[in-house]
N, C-alpha and C positions, 0 to 999 in steps of 0.2 A: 504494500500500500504506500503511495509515494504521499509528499505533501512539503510546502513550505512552510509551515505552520511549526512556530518554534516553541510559543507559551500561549496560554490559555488562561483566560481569567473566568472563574465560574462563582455567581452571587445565587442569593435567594432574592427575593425583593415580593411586597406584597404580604397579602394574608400568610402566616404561618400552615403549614399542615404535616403531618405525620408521612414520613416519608423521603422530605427532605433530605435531611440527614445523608441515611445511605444514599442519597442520588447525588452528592456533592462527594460522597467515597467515593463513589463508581467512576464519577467524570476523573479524579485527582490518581485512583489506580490505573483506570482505561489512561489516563496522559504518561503513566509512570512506564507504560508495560509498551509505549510507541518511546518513551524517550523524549516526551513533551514535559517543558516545562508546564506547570500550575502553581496558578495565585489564587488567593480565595480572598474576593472584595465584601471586605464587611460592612454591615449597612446597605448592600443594596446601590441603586442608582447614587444616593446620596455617601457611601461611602469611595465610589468610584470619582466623585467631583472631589474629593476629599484627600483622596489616595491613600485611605487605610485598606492595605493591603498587607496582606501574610505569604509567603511562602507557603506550599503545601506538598508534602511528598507521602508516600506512602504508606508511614508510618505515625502522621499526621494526623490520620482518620481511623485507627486503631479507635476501637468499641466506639463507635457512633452509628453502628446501622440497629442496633436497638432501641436509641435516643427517638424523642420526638421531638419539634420544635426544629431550632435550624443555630447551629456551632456557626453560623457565617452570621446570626442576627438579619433582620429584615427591618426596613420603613420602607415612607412613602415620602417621598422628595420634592417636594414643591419648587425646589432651585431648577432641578432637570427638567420643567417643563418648559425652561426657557431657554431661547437660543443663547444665552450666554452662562448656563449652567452646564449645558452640554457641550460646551467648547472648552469649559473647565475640564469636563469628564475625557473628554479626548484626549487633550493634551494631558492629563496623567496615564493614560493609558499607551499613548506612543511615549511619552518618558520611563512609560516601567518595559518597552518592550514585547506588548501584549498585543499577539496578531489576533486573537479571537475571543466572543466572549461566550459561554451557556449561560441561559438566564431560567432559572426555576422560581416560575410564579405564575400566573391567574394573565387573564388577557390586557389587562391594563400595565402590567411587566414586559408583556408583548408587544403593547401598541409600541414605548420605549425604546425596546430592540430594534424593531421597524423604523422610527422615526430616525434612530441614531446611526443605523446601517445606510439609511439613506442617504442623509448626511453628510458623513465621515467618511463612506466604504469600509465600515468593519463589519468581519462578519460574525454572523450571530446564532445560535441554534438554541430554541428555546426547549425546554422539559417543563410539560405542564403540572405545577404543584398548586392545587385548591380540595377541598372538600366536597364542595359542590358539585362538582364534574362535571360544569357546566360550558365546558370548552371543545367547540367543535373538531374534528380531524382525529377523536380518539375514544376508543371505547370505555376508558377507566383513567383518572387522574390522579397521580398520587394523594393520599390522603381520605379517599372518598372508602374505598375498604376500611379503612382503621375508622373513621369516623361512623357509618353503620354500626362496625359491630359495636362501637360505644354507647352510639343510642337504643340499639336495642336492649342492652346489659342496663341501661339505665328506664327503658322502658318496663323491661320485665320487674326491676323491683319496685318501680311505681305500681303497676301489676298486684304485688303484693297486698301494698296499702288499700289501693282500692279495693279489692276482694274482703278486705277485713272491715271497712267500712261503708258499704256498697255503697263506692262515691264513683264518678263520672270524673273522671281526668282529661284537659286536653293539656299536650302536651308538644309545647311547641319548636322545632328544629330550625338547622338554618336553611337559606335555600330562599333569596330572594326573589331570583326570576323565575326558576325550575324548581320542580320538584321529585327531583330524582331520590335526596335523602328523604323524603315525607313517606312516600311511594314504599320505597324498597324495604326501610326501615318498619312499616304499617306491614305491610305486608309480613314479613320478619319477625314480629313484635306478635301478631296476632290483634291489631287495632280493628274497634267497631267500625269506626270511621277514618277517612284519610283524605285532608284536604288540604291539594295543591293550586300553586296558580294556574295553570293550565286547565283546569276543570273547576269552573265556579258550580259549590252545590248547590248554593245557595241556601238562605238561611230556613224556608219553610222544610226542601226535603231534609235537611240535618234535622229539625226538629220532628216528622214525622221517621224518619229513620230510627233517631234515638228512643221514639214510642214506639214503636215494633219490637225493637231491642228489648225494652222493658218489658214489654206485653209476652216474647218468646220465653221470657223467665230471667233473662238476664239481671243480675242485682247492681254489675257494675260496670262503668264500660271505657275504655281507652279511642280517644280522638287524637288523631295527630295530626298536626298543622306544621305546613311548611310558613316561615315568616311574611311571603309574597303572596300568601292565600288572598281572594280577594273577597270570600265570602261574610265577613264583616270587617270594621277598619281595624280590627285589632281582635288578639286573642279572651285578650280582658271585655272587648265589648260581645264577643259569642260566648263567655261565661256568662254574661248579664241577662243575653237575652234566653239562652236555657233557664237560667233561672228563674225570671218572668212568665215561659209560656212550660216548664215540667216542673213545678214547685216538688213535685216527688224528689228528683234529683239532689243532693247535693255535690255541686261542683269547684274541683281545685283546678288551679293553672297550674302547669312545672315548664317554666322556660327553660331548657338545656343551652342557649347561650356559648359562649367559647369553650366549654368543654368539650363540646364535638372536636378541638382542634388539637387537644392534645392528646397524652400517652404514646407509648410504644407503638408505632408501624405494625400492621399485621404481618404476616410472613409475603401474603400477597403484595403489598404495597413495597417491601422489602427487595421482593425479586423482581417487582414491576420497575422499581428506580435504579437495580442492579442493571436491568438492560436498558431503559433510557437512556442513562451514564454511557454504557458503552454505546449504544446508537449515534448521541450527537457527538460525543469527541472522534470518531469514526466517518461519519459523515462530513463533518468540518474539514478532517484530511483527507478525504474524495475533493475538497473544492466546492462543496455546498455550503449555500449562506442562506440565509431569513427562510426557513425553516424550523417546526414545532416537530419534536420525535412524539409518536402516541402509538399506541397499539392497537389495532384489527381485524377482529377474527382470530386475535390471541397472536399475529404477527405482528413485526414492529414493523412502523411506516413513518414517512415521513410527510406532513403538509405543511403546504406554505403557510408561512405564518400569517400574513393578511387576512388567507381564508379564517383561519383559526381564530382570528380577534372578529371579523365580522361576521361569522356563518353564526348559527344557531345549534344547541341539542335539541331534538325533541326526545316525547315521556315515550314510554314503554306503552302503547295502547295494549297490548294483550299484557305488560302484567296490572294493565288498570282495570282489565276486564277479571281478570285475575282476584284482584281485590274484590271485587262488588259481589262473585262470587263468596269467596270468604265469610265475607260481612252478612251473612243470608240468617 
């Protein structure tokens, strides 16, 4: 495999997620085992205008593919979005030597890539790191396994409670635009209800749904909401209005919140960032730039990262039909 490519600088940047970690080994081993120089830019965009930067070699990333969270630190940089923040970020990057960069974040880490590839000419290869996994060109994002199984684990012991108190929980995840953790997680969990943006139920069948529920014999029942629901303005205002028209009920909220983002990587998200790693530092020395490595149909591939910042995901229609199934 040929390449000019001498050092590699690889950040996080953006939302945190589980996953990280081993994909900032993977890039830092994959550079070690070509004989590429790696820097690891802490902070993100704003650490690159800054030029804190480390060295990283092999032995650098010793026990961090268990970690969650990200050893490089992550923001959000307000300086970079200006043409004279990103003229800072260059020129520390041609003064350290750095022919390329990987960027593991969300699309808004991407748009960055893209604007500053365009720019400058550097080239860039993103590794998609969110929870959401709401980033088009890949079937799984780092993070988005590890966070499932968290809300599930944290679903089933709300589970508990309510069984002991025949109380009605809704239980609200993240997932602004999509609702892929609401979905996958409801479904996982065993939820009566599961409500994403994508699918407004609207407030009268939630309430004739949850009469059913009760009337089948049920004493207690688990609702999960994705935060981008749009079937009331808030999770606090469809407690209100349960409680208004099923006085039977009593109901608690549980917002799970940035827990979803942390803990240990599952083994999936482990070996999912094991090969991103090797994808983009591999690809960069092929000569490809602005590029998003992702995996499909369980192979890894690569798309252009334009598409990746403006395509969309869509929901699983069959496992939503899946769901309503369940929910009988």
């Amino acid at each position: 495999m040929s390449t000019t490519i001498k050092k590699i600088g690889v950040m996080t940047s953006g939302g945190d997620s589980p996953g990280m970690n081993p994909a900032i080994r993977s890039v830092v081993r994959t550079c070690a085992y070509h004989n590429i120089e790696c820097v690891g830019i802490y902070r993100g965009y704003q650490g690159l205008i800054e030029g804190d930067f480390k060295y990283l070699d092999a032995r650098s990333v010793n026990n961090i593919i268990n970690k969650g969270g990200t050893i490089l630190k992550s923001a959000r940089s307000q300086e970079f979005r200006t043409k004279e923040g990103r003229q800072k970020a260059y020129d520390n990057a041609v003064k350290e030597g750095i022919d390329a960069l990987v960027v593991i974040g969300g699309d808004g880490s991407f748009t960055g890539a893209m604007i500053f590839s365009d720019e400058f000419g550097v080239s860039v290869m993103g590794i998609p790191g969110t929870i959401d996994n709401d980033i088009h060109g890949t079937d799984s994002t780092l993070g988005y396994d590890t966070a499932l199984n968290t809300v599930v684990e944290a679903i089933d012991k709300i589970r508990d409670t309510a069984s002991s108190h025949n109380r009605l929980f809704f239980v609200e995840v993240m997932g602004r635009d999509v609702g892929h953790i609401a979905l996958n997680a409801g479904v996982g969990a065993g939820a009566e209800e599961i409500l994403i943006p994508e699918e407004n139920l609207g407030k009268d069948r939630l309430i004739e749904s949850l009469r059913r529920s009760r009337q089948s014999g049920k004493s207690s029942s688990i609702v999960v909401v994705a935060e981008g629901d749009k079937t009331g303005s808030n999770v606090f205002d469809l407690k209100n209005y349960v409680e208004e028209n099923l006085p039977e009920y009593e109901v608690r909220v549980s917002v799970l919140g940035h827990m979803q983002r942390g803990g240990s990587p599952s083994c999936w998200d482990r070996v999912l960032a094991s090969r991103m790693g090797v994808k983009a530092v591999e690809s960069l020395m092929e000569g490809k730039t602005n590029y998003m490595v992702g995996i499909k149909e369980n192979k890894m591939s690569l798309c252009p990262i334009d598409k990746a910042v403006k395509g969309k995901t869509e929901i699983d229609m069959e496992l939503l039909r899946v769901s309503d199934i369940m929910t009988t």
